[in-house]
C-alpha positions as CSV (number, residue, x, y, z in Angstrom):
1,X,113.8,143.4,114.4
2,X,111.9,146.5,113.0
3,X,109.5,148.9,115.1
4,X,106.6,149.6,113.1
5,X,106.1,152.8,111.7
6,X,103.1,154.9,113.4
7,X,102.6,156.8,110.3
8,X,101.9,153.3,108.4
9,X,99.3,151.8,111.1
10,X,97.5,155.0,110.9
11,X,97.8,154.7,107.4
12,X,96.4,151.1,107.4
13,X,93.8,151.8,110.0
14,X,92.2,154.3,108.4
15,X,91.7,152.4,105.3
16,X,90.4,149.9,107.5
17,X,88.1,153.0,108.6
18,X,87.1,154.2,105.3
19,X,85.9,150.4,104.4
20,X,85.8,147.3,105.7
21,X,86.0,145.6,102.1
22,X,89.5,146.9,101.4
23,X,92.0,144.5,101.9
24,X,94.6,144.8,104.9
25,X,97.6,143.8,102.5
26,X,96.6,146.7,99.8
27,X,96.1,148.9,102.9
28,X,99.4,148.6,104.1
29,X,101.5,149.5,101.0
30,X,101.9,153.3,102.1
31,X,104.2,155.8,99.9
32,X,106.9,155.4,102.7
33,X,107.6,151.3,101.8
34,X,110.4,150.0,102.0
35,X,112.3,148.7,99.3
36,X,111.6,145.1,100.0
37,X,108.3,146.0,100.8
38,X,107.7,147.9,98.1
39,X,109.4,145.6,95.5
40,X,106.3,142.9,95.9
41,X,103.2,143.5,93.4
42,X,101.7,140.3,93.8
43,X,103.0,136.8,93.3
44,X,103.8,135.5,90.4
45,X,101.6,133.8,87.6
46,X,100.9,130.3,88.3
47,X,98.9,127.8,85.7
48,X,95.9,126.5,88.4
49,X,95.2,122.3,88.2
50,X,98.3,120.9,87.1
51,X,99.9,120.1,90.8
52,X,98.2,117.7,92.2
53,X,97.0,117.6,95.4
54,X,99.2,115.9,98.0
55,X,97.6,113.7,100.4
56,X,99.4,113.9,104.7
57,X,100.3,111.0,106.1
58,X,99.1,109.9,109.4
59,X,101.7,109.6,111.7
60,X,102.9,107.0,113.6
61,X,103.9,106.7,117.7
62,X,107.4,106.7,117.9
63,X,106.9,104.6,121.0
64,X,105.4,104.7,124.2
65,X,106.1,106.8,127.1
66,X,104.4,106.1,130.6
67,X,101.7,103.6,129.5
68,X,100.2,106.2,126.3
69,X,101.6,106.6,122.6
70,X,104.4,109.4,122.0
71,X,105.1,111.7,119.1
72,X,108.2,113.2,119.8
73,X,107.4,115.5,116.8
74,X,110.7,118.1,115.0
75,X,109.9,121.5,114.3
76,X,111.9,122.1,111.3
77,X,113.5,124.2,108.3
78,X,112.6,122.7,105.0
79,X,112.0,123.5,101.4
80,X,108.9,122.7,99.7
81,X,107.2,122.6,96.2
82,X,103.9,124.6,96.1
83,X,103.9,124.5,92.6
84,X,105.9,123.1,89.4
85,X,106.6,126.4,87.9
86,X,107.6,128.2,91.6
87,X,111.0,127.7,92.7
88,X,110.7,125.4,95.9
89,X,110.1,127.1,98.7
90,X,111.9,128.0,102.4
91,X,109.1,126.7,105.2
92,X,108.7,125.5,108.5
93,X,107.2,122.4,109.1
94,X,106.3,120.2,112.1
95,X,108.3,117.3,110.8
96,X,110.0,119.4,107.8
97,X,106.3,119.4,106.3
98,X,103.6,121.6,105.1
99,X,100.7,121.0,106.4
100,X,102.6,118.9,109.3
101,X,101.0,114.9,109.3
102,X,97.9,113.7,110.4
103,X,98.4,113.3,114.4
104,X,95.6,110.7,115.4
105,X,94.4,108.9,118.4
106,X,91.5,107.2,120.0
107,X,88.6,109.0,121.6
108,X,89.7,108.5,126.2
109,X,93.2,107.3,124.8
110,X,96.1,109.4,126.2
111,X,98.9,110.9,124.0
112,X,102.1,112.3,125.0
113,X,103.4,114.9,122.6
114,X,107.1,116.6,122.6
115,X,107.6,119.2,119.8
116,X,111.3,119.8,119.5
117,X,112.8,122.7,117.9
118,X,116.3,122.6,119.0
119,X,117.7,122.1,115.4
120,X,116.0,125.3,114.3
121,X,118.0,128.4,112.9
122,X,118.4,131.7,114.6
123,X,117.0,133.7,112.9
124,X,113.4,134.5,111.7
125,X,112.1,133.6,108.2
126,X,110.0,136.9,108.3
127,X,110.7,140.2,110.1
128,X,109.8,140.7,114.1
129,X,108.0,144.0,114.5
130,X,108.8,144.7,118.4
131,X,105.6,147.2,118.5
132,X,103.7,143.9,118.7
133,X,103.4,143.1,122.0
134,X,105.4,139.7,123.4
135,X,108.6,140.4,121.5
136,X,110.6,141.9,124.5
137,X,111.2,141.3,127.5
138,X,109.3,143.9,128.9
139,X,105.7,142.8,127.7
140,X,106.1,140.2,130.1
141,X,105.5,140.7,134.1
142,X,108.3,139.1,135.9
143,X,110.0,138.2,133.3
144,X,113.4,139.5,132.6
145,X,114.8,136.9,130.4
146,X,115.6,136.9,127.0
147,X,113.1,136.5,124.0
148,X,114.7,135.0,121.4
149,X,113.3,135.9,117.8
150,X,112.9,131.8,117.3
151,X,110.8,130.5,119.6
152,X,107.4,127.7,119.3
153,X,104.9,126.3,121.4
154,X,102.4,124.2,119.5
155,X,98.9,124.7,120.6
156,X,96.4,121.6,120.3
157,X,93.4,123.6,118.9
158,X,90.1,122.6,120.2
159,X,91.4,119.6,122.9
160,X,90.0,119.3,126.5
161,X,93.8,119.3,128.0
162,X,95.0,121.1,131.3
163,X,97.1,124.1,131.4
164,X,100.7,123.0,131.1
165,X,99.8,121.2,127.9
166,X,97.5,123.6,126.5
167,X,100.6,125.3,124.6
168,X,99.5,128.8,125.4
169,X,101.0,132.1,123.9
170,X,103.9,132.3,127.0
171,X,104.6,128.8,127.1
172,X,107.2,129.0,123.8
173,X,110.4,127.6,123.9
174,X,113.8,128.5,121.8
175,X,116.4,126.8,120.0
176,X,119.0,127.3,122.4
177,X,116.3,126.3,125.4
178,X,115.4,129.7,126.6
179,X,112.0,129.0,127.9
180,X,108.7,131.7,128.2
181,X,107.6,132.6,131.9
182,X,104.7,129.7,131.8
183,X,106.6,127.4,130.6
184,X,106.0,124.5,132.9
185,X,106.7,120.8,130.3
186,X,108.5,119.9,127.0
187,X,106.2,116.8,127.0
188,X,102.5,117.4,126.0
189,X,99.7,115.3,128.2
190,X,96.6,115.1,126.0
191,X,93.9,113.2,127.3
192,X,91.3,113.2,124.2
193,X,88.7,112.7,127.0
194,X,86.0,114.7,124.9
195,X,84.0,113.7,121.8
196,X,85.8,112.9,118.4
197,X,87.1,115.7,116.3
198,X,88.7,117.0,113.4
199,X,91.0,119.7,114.1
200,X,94.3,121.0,113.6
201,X,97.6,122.0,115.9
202,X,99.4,124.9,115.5
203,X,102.2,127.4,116.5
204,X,101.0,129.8,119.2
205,X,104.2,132.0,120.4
206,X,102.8,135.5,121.9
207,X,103.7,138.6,119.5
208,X,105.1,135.7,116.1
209,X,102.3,133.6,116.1
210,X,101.1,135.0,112.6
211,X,104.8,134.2,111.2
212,X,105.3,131.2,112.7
213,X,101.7,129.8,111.2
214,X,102.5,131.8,108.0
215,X,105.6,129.7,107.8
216,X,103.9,126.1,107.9
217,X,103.8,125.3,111.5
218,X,100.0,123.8,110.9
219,X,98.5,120.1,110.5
220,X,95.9,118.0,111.2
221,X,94.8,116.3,114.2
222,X,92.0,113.9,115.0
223,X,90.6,111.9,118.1
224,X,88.5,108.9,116.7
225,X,85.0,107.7,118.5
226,X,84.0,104.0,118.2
227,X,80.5,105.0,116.8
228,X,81.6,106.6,113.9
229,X,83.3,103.7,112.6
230,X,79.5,102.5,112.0
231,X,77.9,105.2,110.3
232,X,78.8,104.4,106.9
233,X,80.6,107.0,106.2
234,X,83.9,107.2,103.7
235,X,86.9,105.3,104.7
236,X,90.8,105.6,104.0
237,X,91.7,106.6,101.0
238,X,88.5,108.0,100.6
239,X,88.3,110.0,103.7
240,X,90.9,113.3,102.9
241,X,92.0,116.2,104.7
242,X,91.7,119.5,102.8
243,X,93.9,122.1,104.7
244,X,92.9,125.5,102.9
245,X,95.7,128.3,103.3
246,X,96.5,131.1,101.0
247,X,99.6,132.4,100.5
248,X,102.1,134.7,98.8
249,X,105.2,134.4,97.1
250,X,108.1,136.4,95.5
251,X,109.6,135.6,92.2
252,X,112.2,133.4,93.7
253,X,109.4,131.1,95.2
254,X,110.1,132.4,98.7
255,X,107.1,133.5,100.5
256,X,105.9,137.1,101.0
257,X,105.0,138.5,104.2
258,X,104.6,142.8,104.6
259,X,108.2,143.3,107.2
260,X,105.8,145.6,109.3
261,X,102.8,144.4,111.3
262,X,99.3,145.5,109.5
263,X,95.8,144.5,110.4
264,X,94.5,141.7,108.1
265,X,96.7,139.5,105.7
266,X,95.8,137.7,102.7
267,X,97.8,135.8,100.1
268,X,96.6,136.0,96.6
269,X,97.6,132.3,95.8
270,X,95.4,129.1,97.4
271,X,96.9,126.3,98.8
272,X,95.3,123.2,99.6
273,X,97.3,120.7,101.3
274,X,100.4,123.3,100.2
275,X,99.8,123.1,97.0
276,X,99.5,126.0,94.6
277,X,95.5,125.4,92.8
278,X,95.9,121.2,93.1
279,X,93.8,119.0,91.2
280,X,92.6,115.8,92.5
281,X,91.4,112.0,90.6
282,X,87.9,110.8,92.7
283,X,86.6,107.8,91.7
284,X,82.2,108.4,91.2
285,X,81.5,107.6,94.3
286,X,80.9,109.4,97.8
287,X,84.0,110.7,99.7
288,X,84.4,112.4,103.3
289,X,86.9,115.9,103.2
290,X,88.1,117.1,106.5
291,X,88.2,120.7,105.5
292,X,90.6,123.0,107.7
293,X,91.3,126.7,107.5
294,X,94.2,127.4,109.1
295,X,94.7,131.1,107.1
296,X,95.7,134.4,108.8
297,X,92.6,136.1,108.4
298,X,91.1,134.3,104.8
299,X,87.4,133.3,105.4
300,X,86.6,130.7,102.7
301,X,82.7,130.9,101.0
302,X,82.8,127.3,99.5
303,X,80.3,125.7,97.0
304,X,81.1,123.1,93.8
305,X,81.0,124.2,90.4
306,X,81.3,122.6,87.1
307,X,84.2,123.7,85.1
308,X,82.8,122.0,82.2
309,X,80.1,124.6,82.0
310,X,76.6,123.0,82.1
311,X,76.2,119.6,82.0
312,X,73.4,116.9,81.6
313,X,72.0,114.0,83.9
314,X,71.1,110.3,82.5
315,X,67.8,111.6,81.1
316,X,69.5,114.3,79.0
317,X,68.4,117.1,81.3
318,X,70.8,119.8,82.4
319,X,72.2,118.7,85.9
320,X,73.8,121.0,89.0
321,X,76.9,120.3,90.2
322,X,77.0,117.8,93.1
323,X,76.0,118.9,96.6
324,X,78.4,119.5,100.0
325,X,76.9,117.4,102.8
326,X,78.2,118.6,106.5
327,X,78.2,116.5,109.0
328,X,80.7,118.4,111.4
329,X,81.7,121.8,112.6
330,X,85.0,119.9,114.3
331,X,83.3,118.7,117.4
332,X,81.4,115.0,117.2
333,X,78.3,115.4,114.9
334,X,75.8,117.9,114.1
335,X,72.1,117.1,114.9
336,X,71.5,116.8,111.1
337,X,73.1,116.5,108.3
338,X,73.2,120.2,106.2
339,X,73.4,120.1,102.9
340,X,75.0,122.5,101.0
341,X,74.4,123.5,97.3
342,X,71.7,124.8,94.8
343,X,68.5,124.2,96.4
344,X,70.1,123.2,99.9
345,X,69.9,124.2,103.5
346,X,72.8,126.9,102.9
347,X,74.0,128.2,99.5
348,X,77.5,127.9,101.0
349,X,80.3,126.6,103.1
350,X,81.0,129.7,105.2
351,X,84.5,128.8,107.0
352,X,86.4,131.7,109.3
353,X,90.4,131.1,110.2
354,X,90.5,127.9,112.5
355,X,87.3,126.6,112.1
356,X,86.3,123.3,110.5
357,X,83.9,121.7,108.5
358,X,83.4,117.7,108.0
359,X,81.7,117.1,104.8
360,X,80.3,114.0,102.2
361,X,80.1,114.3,98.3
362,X,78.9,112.2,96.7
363,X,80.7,112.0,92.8
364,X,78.7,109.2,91.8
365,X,76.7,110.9,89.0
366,X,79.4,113.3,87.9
367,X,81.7,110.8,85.9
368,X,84.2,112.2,83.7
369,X,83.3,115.5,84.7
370,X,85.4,118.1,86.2
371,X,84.2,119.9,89.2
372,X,86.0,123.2,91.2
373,X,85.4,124.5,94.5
374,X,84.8,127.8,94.5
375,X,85.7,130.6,97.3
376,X,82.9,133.1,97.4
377,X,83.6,134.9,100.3
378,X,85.4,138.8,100.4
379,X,88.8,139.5,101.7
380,X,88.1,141.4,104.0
381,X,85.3,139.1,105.3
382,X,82.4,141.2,107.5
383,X,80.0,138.9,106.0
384,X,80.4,139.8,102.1
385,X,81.0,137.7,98.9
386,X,82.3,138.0,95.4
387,X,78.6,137.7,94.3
388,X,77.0,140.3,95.7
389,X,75.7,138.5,98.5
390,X,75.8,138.1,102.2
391,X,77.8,134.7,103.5
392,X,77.3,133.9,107.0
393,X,74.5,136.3,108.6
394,X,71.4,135.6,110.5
395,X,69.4,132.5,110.8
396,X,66.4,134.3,110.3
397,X,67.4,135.3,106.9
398,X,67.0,131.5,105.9
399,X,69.7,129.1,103.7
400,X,73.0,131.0,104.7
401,X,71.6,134.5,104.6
402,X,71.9,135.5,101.4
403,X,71.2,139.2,100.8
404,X,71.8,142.1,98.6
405,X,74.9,144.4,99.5
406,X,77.9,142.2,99.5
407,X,81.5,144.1,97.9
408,X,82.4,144.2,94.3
409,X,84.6,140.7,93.3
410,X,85.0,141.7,89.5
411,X,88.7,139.7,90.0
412,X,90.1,137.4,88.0
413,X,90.4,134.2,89.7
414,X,93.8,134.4,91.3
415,X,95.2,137.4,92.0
416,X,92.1,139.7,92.1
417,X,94.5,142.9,90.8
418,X,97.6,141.7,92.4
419,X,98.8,143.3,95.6
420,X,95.4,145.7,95.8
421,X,92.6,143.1,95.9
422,X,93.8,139.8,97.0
423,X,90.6,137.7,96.1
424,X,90.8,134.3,95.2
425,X,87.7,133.0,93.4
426,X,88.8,129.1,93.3
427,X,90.5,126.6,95.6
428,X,91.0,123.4,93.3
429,X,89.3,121.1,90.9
430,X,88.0,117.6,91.1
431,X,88.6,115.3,88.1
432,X,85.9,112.6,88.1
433,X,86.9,109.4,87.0
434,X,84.8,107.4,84.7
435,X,85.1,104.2,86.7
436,X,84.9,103.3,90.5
437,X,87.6,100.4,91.4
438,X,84.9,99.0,93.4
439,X,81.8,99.3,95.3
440,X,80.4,102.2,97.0
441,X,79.4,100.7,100.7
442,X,78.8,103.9,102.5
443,X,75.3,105.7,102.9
444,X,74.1,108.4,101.5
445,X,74.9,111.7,103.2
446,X,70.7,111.9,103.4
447,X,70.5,108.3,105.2
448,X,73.1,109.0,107.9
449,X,71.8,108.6,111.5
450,X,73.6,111.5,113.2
451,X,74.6,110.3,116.6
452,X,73.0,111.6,120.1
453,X,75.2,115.2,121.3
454,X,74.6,116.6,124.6
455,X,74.4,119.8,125.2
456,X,75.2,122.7,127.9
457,X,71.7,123.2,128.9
458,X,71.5,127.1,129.0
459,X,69.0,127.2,131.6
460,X,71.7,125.6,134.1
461,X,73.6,128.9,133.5
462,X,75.1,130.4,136.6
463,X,76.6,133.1,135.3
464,X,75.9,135.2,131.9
465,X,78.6,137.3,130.6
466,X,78.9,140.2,128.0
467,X,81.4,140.4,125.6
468,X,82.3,142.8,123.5
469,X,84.5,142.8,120.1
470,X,86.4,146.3,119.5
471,X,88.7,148.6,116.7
472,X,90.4,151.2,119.1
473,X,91.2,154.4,117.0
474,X,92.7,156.8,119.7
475,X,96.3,156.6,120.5
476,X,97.0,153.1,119.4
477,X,95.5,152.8,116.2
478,X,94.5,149.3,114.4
479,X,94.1,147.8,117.8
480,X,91.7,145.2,118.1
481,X,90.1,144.2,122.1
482,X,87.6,142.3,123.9
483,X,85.8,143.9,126.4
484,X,88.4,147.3,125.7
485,X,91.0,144.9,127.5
486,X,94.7,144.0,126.7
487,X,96.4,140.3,127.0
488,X,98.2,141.8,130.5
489,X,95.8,143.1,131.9
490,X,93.6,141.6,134.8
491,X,92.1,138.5,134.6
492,X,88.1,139.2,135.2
493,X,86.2,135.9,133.9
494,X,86.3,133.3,136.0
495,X,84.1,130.3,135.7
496,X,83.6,127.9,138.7
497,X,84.5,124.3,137.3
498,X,82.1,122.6,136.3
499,X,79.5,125.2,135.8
500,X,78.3,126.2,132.8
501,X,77.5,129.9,131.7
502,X,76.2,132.0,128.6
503,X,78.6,134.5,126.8
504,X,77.2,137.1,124.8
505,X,79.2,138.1,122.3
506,X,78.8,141.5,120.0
507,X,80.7,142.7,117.8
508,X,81.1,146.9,117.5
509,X,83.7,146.6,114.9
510,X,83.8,146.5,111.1
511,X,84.8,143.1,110.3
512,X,83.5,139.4,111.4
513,X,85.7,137.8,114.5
514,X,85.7,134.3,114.5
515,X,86.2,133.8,118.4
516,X,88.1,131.0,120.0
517,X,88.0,129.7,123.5
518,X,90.7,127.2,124.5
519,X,89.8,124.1,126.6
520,X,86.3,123.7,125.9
521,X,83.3,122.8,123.4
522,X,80.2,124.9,123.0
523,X,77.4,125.3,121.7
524,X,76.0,128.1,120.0
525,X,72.2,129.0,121.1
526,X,71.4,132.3,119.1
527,X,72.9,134.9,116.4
528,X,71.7,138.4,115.0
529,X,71.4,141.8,115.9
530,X,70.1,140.7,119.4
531,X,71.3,137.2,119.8
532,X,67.8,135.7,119.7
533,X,67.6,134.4,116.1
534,X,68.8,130.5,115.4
535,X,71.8,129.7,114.9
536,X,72.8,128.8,111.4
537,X,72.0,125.4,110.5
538,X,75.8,123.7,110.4
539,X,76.4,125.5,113.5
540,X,73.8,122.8,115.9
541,X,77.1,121.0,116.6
542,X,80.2,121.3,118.7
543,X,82.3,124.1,118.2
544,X,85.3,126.1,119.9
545,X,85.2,128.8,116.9
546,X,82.3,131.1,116.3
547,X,82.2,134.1,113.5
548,X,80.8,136.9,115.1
549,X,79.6,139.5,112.0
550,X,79.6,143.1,112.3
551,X,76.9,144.4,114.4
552,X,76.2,141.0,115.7
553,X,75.6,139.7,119.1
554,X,76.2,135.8,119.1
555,X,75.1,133.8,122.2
556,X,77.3,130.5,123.0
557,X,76.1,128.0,126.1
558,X,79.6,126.7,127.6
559,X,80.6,124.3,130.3
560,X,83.8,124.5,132.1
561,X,85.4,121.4,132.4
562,X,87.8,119.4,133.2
563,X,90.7,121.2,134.4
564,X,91.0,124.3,136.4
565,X,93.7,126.7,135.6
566,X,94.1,129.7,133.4
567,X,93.0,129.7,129.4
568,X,93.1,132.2,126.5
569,X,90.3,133.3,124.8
570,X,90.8,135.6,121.5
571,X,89.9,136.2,117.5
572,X,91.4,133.7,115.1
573,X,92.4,135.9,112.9
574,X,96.1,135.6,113.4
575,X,97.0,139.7,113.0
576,X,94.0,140.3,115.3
577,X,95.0,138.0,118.3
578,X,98.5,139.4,117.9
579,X,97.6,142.6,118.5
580,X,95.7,142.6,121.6
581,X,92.5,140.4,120.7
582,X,93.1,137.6,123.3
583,X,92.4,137.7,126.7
584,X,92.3,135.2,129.6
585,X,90.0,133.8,131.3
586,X,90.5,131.3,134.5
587,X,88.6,127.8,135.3
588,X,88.6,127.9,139.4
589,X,88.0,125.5,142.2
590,X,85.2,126.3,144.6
591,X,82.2,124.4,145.7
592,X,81.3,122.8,142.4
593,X,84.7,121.3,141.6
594,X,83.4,117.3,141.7
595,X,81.4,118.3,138.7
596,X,84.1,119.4,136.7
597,X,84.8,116.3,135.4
598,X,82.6,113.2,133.7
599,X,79.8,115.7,132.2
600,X,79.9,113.5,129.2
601,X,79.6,116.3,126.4
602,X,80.6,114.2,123.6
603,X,78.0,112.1,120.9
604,X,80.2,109.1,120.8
605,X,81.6,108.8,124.3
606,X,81.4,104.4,125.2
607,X,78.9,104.5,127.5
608,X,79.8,100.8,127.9
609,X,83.3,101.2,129.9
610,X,84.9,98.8,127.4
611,X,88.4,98.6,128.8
612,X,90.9,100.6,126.0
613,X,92.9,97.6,124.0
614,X,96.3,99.3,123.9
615,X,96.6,101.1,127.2
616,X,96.5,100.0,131.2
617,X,94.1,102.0,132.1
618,X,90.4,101.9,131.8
619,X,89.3,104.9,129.7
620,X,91.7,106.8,131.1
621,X,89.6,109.2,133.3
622,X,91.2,110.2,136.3
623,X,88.4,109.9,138.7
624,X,86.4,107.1,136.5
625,X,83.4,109.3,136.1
626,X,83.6,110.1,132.8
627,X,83.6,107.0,130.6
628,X,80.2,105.6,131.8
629,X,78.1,109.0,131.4
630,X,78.7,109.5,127.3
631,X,75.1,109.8,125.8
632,X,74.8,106.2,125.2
633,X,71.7,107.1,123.2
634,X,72.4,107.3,119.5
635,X,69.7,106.9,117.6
């Protein structure tokens, strides 16, 4: 293990200081390097579109355990190609893979889970910096035990699930089976009793959970809702995950990471689906991309353009490239569909570490063209973009807030200027084929009837609650809070179950904080300097991530519910969280505990208590309440 150098987090924190568009991975190359840190000037030149993109599998039960389907899932060692020209690469994969497979089940369908890591090595892929708290034994109350440097826990990101199977940061396990102080089950109960999703599961060990995501321990995972499966939207092979994660590498393909802690890491290389720039064959005709963005501390600005320069429509005029339909932010549906583009509702896809975006294009008029999505947001993102404008402000700025005053982005398209400026201007290209094998059945992105969502009702609040998003600069520099708090410190928030409340969230540093809260969905009711502008308009959905700009105060209406117990809540950006920006807060019984249960938040609960087909029980709601109150209204 290595103990960071105070002379280099001051270093990198007051570059962080002097500007918030500096990068965090130029900012922590300091004269004093050391030789492996030094000897890294940026990864090395890699054509872009000639791997093609691979596709994850969904993965299949390996049997049944106590009436529900189980995934007894390895955490593994592997090697893996991100690209033809880079030497293949050492990972670590859920199931030797990077991204890990599609884990899928039925919306009120049980899962049991068991991630098992006892044929991991013992050492580390990347250096352990013991300044970062949760790396001794010490930054644990009451716990004297060992902390191994190998150690997982796999979090579920964005699922309804109680407290044992939450895979929280003190819940890891080792090799060797040395286990962390909450540890409580190897087997994962998840009871996908909340409204369909797209999200992903991930590594979440306290004081490595940047490594251990750096080193592949990421994939998708979906609960499916009976209502969507009429909506017309794209189907199997035309329904594709797109896992966005950037990345660095050394000449002999194995991947970069600095050996000391720093603020903010970016790769200069994009991944999609782990590989290096991919291309991928469409057919012309509308498909659905689950887009996930499971960086360190990347925020993606995503839009379609044609890398065939202009082009012309059917009546010789010149045409726009395609537009990005959303119709999720992770959670069920949005109220309506936004579309995204030239002329659109937003100018672009604005996606923050960990949070999700379900989209439609439609390729139908784009035959034999090639298409590339584009990344215009700055590394360092506090809201900038390589274009000089302003990503993901305030609703009353209209579109998605364009304005004047965004950071220079006169990079080349993959490595900005190496190690310095790691921008990356494109993620991958579409090749359009000239054919469709058959015919398009779905509906237009425009036509879709977006499903019925309720919503925490802000005026049932019973409690309102401030926080705030910090930089300290005194005697522990480059440490982020919330609410000038540490992980061990007291927990303060605690929401009766059941109840809903209002968090007000502002933001006194100098970057945007996209801000998780385990267990539950919310809603997000107002955004700007205030908090009493509109939200964006892809953000009137379910959500468990919200970016919180720079001198931002972002309102989010929340219900607690189902399960009591103790929850983190803390920045996605993976540096951030590590170093103190996560906090606890703790669902409690009291007098409203029967209505923690059965609030029937999600748009596509069966509000017809149709008995499940493959499991022996009915819905699988403990009490019974919750199957029969779903909104049973979509339009």
């Amino acid at each position: 293990m290595r103990r960071i150098s105070r002379r280099r987090l001051l270093e990198t924190s007051a570059a962080l200081g002097a500007t918030a568009g500096l990068p965090l991975a130029a900012a922590s190359e300091s004269d004093e390097a050391d030789e492996h840190h030094a000897s890294w000037d940026g990864s090395p030149a890699l054509e872009k579109f000639v791997a093609p993109l691979p596709i994850p599998e969904r993965r299949e039960a390996d049997g049944r355990q106590r009436g529900a389907p189980y995934h007894e899932v390895s955490v593994e060692e592997a090697t893996h190609s991100f690209h033809p020209d880079l030497p293949d690469t050492t990972i670590w994969g859920f199931d030797g893979q990077f991204p890990g497979p599609i884990i899928e089940n039925r919306q009120y369908r049980r899962l049991r889970i068991e991630f098992d890591n006892s044929g991991m090595p013992e050492e580390h892929l990347f250096e352990i910096d013991e300044a970062i708290k949760g790396t001794t034994s010490e930054n644990y109350v009451g716990y004297d035990g060992a902390v191994p440097d190998v150690r997982n826990v796999t979090h579920l990101h964005g699922l309804n699930a109680p407290t044992a199977s939450d895979g929280q940061a003190d819940m890891w396990t080792s090799p060797d089976g040395v286990t962390g102080p909450r540890f409580e089950q190897s087997v994962q109960e998840i009871p996908n009793r909340q409204a369909r999703l797209s999200s992903v599961y991930h590594d979440h060990a306290r004081g490595i959970s940047r490594l251990n995501n750096y080193a592949g321990l990421v994939g998708p995972y979906y609960i499916t809702g009976w209502r969507e499966e009429f909506m017309g939207l794209p189907e199997d092979e035309y329904d594709v995950p797109l896992v966005l994660a950037d990345r660095a590498f050394h000449d002999d393909g194995s991947l970069y990471y600095p050996d000391e802690f720093v603020a903010n890491f970016a790769g200069d290389v994009a991944t999609v689906n782990g590989a290096a720039w991919p291309t991928f064959e469409v057919e012309p005709r509308r498909y659905r991309f689950r887009i996930l963005n499971p960086s360190n501390g990347r925020t993606y600005g995503l839009k379609l353009g044609s890398a065939d320069g202009d082009h012309e429509d059917g009546d010789g005029h010149a045409g726009e490239p395609p537009s990005i339909y959303q119709i999720s932010a992770g959670h069920g549906f949005l109220e309506e569909v936004v579309e995204v583009g030239h002329g659109g509702d937003m100018e672009k896809l604005v996606i923050a570490p960990f949070e999700r975006a379900e989209v439609v294009v439609d390729f139908s008029d784009h035959a034999g063209e090639t298409l590339t999505l584009e990344n215009h947001a700055q590394f360092p993102y506090s809201g900038g973009s390589h274009d000089g404008g302003h990503d993901g402000g305030m609703g009353s700025m209209g579109g998605d807030g364009d304005m004047d005053g965004g950071m220079d982005g006169g990079m080349d398209g993959g490595h900005g200027s190496g190690a310095d400026h790691p921008q990356i201007h494109e993620l991958m290209q579409f090749e359009v084929a000239e054919e469709s094998s058959g015919q398009d059945r779905t509906r237009h992105p425009t036509d879709l009837r977006m499903p019925y969502r309720h919503t925490p009702n802000e005026r049932a609040a019973q409690e309102t609650r401030q926080i705030t998003m910090e930089m300290q600069m005194g005697s522990d520099p480059g440490l982020h809070t919330l609410n000038n708090k540490r992980w061990g410190d007291d927990v303060e928030i605690k929401p009766q179950l059941g109840s809903t409340e209002v968090w007000e969230i502002s933001n006194t540093s100098m970057h945007t904080h996209p801000l998780h809260l385990h267990l539950v969905e919310f809603t997000v009711i107002g955004r700007g300097p205030d908090g009493t502008e509109p939200p964006l308009p892809n953000e009137r959905g379910g959500k468990d991530v919200v970016r919180v700009d720079s001198g931002e105060t972002v309102r989010i209406a929340v219900k607690f519910g189902d399960f009591a117990g103790k929850y983190p809540f803390h920045c996605h950006i993976l540096e951030h969280e590590e170093h103190e920006m996560m906090r606890m807060f703790e669902v409690v019984n009291g007098n409203d505990r029967g209505r923690g249960r059965g609030h029937g938040r999600d748009d596509d609960a069966d509000d017809r208590g149709h008995r499940n087909d493959d499991d022996d029980e009915w819905g699988d709601d403990d009490d019974g309440r919750g199957r029969g109150r779903g909104n049973g209204r979509g339009r």
